[in-house]
N, C-alpha and C positions, 0 to 999 in steps of 0.2 A: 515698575518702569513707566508707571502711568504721568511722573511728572518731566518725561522727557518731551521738548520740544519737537516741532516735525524738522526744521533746522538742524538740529543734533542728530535725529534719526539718520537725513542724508548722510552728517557727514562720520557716523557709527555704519555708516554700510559702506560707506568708500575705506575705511580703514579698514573693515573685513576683506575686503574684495584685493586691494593692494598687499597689507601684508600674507593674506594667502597666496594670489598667485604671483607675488615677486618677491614675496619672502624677507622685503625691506621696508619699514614706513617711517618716516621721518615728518618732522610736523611741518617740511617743506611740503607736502602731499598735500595738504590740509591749506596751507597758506595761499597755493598757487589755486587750487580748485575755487576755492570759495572765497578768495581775496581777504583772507582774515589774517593776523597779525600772529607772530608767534604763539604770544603769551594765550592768546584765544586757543590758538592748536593745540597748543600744551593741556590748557584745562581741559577740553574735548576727550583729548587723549585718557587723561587721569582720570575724567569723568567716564569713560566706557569701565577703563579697569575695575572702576568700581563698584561696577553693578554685579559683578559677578566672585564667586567665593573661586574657583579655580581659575587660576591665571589664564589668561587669554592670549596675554603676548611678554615676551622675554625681551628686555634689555640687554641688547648684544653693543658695544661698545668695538670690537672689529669693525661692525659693518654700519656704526654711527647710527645706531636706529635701531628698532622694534624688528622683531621677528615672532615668527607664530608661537607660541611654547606647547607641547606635546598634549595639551589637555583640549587644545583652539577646539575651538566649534562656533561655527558661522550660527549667528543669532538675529541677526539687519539684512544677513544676504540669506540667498539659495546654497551659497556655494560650488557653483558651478563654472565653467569655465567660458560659457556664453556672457555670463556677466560680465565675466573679464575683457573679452575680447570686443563686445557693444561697449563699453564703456572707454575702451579705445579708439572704438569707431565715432560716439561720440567727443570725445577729446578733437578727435582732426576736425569735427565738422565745429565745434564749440571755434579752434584757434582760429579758424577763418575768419570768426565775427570779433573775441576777443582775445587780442594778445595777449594776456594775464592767466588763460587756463590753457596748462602746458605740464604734464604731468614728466614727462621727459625723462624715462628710468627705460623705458623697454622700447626695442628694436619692433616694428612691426609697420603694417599696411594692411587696410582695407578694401575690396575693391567697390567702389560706389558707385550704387545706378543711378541715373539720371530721377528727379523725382516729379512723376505725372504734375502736370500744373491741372489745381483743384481751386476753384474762388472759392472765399471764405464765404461769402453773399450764399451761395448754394448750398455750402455745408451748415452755415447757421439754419438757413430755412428747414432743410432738410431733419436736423436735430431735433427745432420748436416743430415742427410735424409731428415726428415719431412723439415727441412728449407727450402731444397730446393727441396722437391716434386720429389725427388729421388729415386727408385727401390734398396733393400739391399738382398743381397743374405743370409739365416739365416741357421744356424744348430737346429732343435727345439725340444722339447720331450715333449709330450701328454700325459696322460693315457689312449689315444685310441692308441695311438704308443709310446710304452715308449724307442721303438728305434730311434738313434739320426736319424734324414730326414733334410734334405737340402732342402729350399722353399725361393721361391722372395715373398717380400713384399714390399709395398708402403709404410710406417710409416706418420700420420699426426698428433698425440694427443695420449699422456701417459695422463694415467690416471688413479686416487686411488678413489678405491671403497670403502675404510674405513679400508679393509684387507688388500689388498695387490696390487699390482702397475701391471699395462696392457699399453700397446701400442695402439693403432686402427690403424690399415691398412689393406689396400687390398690387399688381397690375390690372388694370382696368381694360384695358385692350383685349388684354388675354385671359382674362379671368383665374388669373393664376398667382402665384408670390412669385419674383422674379429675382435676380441680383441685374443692376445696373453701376456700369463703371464709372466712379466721380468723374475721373478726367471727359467724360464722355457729356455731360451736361453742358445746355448750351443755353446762357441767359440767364434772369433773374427769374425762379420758381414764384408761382402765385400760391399763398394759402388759399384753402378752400374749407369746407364745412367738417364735419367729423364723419369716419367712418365706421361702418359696423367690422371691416376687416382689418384684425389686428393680429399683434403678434401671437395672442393666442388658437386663432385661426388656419397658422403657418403651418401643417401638418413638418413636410421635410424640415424644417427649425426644432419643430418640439420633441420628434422622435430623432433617437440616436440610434448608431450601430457600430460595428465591433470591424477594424478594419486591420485585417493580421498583413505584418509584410515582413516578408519571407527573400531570403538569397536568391538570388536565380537557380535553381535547381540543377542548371547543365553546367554550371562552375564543379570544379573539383572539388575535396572537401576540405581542403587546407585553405581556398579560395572561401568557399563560406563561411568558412570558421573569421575569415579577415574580415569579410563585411559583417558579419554579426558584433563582433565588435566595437566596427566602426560606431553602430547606430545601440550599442549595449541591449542586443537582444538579450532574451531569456528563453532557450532551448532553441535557438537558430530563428526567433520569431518574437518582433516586436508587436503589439498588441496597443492598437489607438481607439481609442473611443470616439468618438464625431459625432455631430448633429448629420443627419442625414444631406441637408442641402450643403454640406461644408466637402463631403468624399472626395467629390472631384478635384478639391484645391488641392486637399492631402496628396492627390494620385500624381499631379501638378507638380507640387513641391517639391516632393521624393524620386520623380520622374519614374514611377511606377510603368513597368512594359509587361499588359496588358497578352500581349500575342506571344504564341506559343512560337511561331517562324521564329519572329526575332530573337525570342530568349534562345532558341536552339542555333541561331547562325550568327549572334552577337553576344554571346554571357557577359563578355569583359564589356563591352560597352550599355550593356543595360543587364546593370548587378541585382535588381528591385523588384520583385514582384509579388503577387498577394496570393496570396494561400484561401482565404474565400472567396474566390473569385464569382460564385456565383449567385452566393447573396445578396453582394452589393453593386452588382454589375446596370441593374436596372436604375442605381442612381447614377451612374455617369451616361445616360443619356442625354 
């Protein structure tokens, strides 16, 4: 497969992605996504079938198009149903800009959050920093200071928590590695000279630990048996790995309930909790 283009690869992972989870692909998929002409979709098409010895997709003539055939295994995708469903979320945000990507086979809705306004000026700086293990002079605002301050940081790793977009670096203030929120930058950052603290210095970055999250315990167990599924445990307990300075986002995302009161006087409204709680409690401080 080495003389496949990156071109092709995209559009070998959209036909994975479609006829799995809509069970129909039609070289209108293909035409409307990537603004390419049939006869383009069609070679595409022929071109996946034949890279592989068992059939990948079956010509179903009922349903005017490609369906999966009983051998399918996803080879461009994950196979997962996040794919699917981001690839839908991107579809509505794509139609907004162009009316020509319009996949148009499935009912659905995303719900979009508003998205932090981040300058590009910042983030570039920010990038050329971290490349090269540089010190950036910042203008920043907190809700512990919601006045503008001026601080040196080290930048080594942006990074999305699922909300919204951080930095990691060391902080010169505080002599510590810190996360600071993009939205949260204020001004053009100044380069500055190189630093001796880098990402290998980041102890909470470079160590990982083990974050088990478990049903709420005071649910029933017909109740737990549902959320383990929901989140495809394995023996009533998902099992995450994380960089140490990441726990809290996880605890965040998951909406993990930390407190015993609440698990015992709300289980239905905080289904989530962590099974080691006491190992990794000293990182969410």
């Amino acid at each position: 497969m080495q003389d496949i283009k990156w071109e092709q690869i995209l559009r070998f992972r959209l036909i994975e992605v479609v006829v799995l989870w809509e069970g129909r692909l039609t070289t209108n998929h293909l035409c409307s996504a990537f603004r390419i002409g049939r006869q383009q979709a069609s070679r595409d098409i022929n071109k996946y079938l034949s890279l592989f010895e068992k059939p990948q997709l079956e010509l179903d003539r009922s349903l005017k198009g490609y369906k999966p055939s009983k051998s399918f295994e996803p080879h461009f995708s994950q196979g997962t149903v996040n794919e699917y469903l981001m690839l839908l979320h991107q579809q509505s945000q794509m139609v907004e800009t162009f009316d020509f990507f319009q996949m148009g086979h499935a009912e659905s809705t995303v719900l979009s959050v508003p998205e932090r306004t981040v300058s590009p000026v910042i983030v570039r700086s920010l990038i050329h920093a971290a490349r090269e293990q540089r010190r950036v002079d910042i203008d920043y605002v907190s809700l512990s200071n919601p006045s503008i301050a001026g601080r040196n940081i080290v930048p080594h790793t942006i990074v999305n928590d699922g909300f919204r977009w951080h930095v990691r670096a060391y902080c010169e203030l505080h002599d510590d590695y810190r996360d600071f929120v993009l939205s949260r930058f204020r001004n053009e950052p100044d380069l500055l000279d190189k630093s001796e603290h880098g990402r290998e210095k980041d102890n909470d970055w470079n160590r990982s630990t083990r974050l088990e999250i478990v049903p709420n315990p005071n649910l029933n167990a017909a109740q737990q048996l549902i959320v383990a599924e929901d989140y495809g445990m394995l023996d009533n307990c998902l099992v995450i790995t994380s960089r140490n300075a990441l726990v809290k986002y996880y605890v965040q995302r998951f909406n993990l309930c930390l407190d015993n009161n609440q698990l015992r006087a709300k289980p239905e409204a905080f289904q989530l909790t962590v099974k080691n709680l006491k190992s990794v409690q000293y990182l969410l401080i």
